[in-house]
C-alpha positions in Angstrom: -4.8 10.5 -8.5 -2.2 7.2 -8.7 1.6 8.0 -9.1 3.0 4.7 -9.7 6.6 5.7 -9.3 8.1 7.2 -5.6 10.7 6.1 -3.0 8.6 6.9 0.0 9.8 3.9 1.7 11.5 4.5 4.7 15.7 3.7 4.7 16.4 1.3 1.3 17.6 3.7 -1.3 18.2 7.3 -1.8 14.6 8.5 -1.3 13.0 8.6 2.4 15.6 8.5 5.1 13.2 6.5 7.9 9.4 6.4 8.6 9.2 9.9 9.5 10.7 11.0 6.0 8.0 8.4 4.8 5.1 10.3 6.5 6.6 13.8 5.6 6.2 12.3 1.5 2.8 10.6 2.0 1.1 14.1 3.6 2.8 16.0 0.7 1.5 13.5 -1.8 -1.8 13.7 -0.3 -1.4 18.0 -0.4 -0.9 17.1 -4.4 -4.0 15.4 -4.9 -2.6 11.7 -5.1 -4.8 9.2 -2.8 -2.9 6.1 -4.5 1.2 5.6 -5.0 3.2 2.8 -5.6 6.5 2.4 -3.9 9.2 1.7 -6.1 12.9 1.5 -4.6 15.5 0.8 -6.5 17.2 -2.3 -7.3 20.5 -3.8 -9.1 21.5 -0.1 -9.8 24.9 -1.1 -8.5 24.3 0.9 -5.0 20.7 -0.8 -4.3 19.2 -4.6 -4.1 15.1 -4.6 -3.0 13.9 -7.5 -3.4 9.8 -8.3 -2.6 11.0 -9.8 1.4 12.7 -6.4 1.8 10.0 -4.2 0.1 6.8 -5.9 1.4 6.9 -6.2 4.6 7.8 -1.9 4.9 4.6 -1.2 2.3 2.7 -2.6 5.3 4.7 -0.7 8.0 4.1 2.5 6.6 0.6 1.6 5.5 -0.4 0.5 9.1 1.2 4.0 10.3 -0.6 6.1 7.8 -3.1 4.3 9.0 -3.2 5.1 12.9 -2.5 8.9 11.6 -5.6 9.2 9.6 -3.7 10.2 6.4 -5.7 9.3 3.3 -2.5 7.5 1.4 -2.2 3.9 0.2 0.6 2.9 -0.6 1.2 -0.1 -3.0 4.4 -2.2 -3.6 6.8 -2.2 -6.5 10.5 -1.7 -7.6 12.5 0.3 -10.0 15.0 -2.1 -11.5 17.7 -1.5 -13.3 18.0 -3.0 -16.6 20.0 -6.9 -16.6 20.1 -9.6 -18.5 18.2 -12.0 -16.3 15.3 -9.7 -15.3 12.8 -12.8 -17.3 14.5 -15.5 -14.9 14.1 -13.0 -11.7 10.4 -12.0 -12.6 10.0 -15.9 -13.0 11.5 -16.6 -9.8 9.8 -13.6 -7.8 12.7 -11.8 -7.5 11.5 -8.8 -10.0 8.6 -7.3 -8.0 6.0 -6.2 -10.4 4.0 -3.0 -9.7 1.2 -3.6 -7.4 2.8 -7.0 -6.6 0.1 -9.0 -8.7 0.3 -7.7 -12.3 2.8 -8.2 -15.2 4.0 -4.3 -15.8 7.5 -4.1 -14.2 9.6 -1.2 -14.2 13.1 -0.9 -16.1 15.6 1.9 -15.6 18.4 2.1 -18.1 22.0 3.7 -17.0 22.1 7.3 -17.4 23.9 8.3 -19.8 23.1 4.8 -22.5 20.9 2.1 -24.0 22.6 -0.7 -23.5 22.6 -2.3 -26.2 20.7 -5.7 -25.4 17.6 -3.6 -24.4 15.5 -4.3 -27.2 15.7 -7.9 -27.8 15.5 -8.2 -23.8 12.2 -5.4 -23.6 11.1 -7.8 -26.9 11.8 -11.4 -25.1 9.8 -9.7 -21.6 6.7 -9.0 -23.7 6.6 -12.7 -25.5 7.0 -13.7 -21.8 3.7 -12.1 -20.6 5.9 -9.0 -19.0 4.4 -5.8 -19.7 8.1 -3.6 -19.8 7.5 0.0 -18.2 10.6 2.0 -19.3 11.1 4.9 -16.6 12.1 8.8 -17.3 13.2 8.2 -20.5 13.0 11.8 -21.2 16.1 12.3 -18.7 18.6 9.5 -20.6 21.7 11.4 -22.5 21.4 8.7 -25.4 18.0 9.3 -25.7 17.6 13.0 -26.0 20.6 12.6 -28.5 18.9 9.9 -30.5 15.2 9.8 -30.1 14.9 6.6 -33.0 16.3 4.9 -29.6 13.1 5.1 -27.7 10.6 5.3 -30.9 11.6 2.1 -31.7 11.5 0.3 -28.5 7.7 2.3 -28.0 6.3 1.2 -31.7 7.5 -3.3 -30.7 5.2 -2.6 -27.9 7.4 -1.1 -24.8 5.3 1.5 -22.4 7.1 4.2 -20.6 6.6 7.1 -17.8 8.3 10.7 -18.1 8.6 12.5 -14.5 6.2 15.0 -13.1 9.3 17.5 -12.8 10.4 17.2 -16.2 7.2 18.5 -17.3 7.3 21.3 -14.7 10.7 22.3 -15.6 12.8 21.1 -12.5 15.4 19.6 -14.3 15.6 22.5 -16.6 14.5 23.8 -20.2 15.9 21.2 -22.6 14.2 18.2 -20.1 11.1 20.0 -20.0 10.8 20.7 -23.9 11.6 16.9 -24.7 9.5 15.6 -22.4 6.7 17.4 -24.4 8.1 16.4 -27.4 7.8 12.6 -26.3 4.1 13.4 -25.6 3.6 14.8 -28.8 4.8 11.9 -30.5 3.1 9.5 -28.6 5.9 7.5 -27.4 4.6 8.2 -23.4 2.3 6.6 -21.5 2.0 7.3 -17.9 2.9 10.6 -15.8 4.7 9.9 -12.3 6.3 11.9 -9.9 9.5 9.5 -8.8 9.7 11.7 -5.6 12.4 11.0 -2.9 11.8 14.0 -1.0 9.6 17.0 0.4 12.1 19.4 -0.5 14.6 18.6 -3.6 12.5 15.9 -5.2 9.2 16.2 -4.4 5.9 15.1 -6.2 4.9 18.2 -9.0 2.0 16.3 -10.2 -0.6 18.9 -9.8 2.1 21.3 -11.6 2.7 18.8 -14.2 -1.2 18.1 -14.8 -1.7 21.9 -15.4 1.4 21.9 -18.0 -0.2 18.6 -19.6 -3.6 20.3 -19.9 -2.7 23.7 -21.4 -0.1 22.0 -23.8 -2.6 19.4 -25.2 -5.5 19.5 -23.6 -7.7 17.5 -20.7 -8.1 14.5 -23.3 -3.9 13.8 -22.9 -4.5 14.0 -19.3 -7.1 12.0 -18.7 -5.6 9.1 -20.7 -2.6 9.4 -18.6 -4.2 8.9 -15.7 -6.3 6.1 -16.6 -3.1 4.3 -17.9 -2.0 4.5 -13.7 -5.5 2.8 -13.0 -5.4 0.0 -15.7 -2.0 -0.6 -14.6 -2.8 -1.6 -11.1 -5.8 -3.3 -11.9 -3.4 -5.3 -14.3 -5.4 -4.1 -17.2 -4.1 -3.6 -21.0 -2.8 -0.4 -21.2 -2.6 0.6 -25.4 -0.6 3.3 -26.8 -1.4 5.7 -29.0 -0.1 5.3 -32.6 3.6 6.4 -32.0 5.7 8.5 -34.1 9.0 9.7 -34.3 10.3 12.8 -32.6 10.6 16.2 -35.1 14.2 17.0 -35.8 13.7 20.9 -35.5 15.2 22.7 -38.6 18.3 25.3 -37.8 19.1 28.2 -39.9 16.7 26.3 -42.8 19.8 23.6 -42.8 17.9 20.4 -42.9 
């Protein structure tokens, strides 16, 4: 299994606190049945800046010591950026990291609590650039899970995104968990990732979320989510199903 989002590296954001944090995550990965992950730290979230000279050269640290410890982990290099208005110039200039360091799907994080409201022309202007926009946990953003148009739209001009292993499992509660299914349901999801920062708090929940995944909608939803994580890092074309917009539930016959 490939989880394309985690902060296993060791020391550069809120995840792993040093290399033997790092080596506690990959064996727990490992336990959960992932062989591949991408390590994606944060960057320009106003608390973090990982850039590639930062980020590579610790992918090939802790690679080299999973290594010499015979733990069956790879560990590919990425970045979880927050959204800004010059992410096009930084990708151009190297500064934006793309997953797996050679292809054109980058990760974009949006505040909280909003959309700002640039995103769509910027998410637009990244695609007509050859950038293949990755929005991340989506299913967790308060504007969002007020106004799920927000994210339809954004999905149906051609933006891919990735809901959290916990949020399918329930970690961050009922209402998470329930519109996280409701995302998949409507299409407007594309890859499954645990975005682990821990063993304990945060930890991976993939094999938990798989299970949800498969009872809910079967092995087919499954097994398209996890091929989306291998095109990705092949730099493949990842294509969505047709989305559609999230059910407003009725209440007391109302609506």
């Amino acid at each position: 299994m490939i989880d394309i989002h985690s902060h296993i590296l060791p020391n550069i954001d809120d995840g792993a606190k040093h290399m033997e944090d790092s080596v506690a995550m990959a064996k727990a990965a490992v336990a959960d049945g992932i062989d591949t992950i991408i390590a994606t730290p944060h960057h320009k979230n106003g608390r973090y800046d990982n850039t590639k000279e930062i980020i590579l050269p610790l992918v090939d640290q802790l690679n080299k010591r999973l290594q010499d410890e015979a733990i069956p982990l790879t560990v590919l290099p990425g970045q979880e950026s927050r959204i800004y208005g010059e992410m096009i110039e930084d990708y151009e200039k190297g500064i934006v990291l793309p997953l797996n360091r050679t292809t054109q799907y980058v990760f974009v994080e949006f505040p909280s609590n909003a959309v700002p409201r640039y995103s769509k022309q910027l998410l637009f202007d990244m695609q007509v650039h050859g950038i293949k926009p990755i929005i991340v946990h989506p299913e967790r953003n308060k504007a969002i899970m007020e106004d799920p148009d927000i994210l339809y739209e954004l999905v149906k001009n051609g933006t891919l995104t990735q809901v959290t292993a916990a949020s399918v499992a329930g970690h961050f509660g009922k209402k998470i968990k329930k519109f996280t299914l409701d995302l998949m349901e409507a299409n407007l999801t594309h890859f499954i990732a645990s975005d682990a920062h821990n063993t304990t708090t945060r930890g991976f929940k993939m094999q938990e979320a798989s299970q949800i995944v498969t009872e809910e909608f079967g092995s087919t939803m499954l097994y398209y989510l996890m091929e989306n994580a291998q095109y990705m890092v092949n730099n493949e074309t990842v294509i969505g199903e047709q989305p559609s917009r999230v059910k407003k539930k009725k209440f007391l016959g109302l609506f």
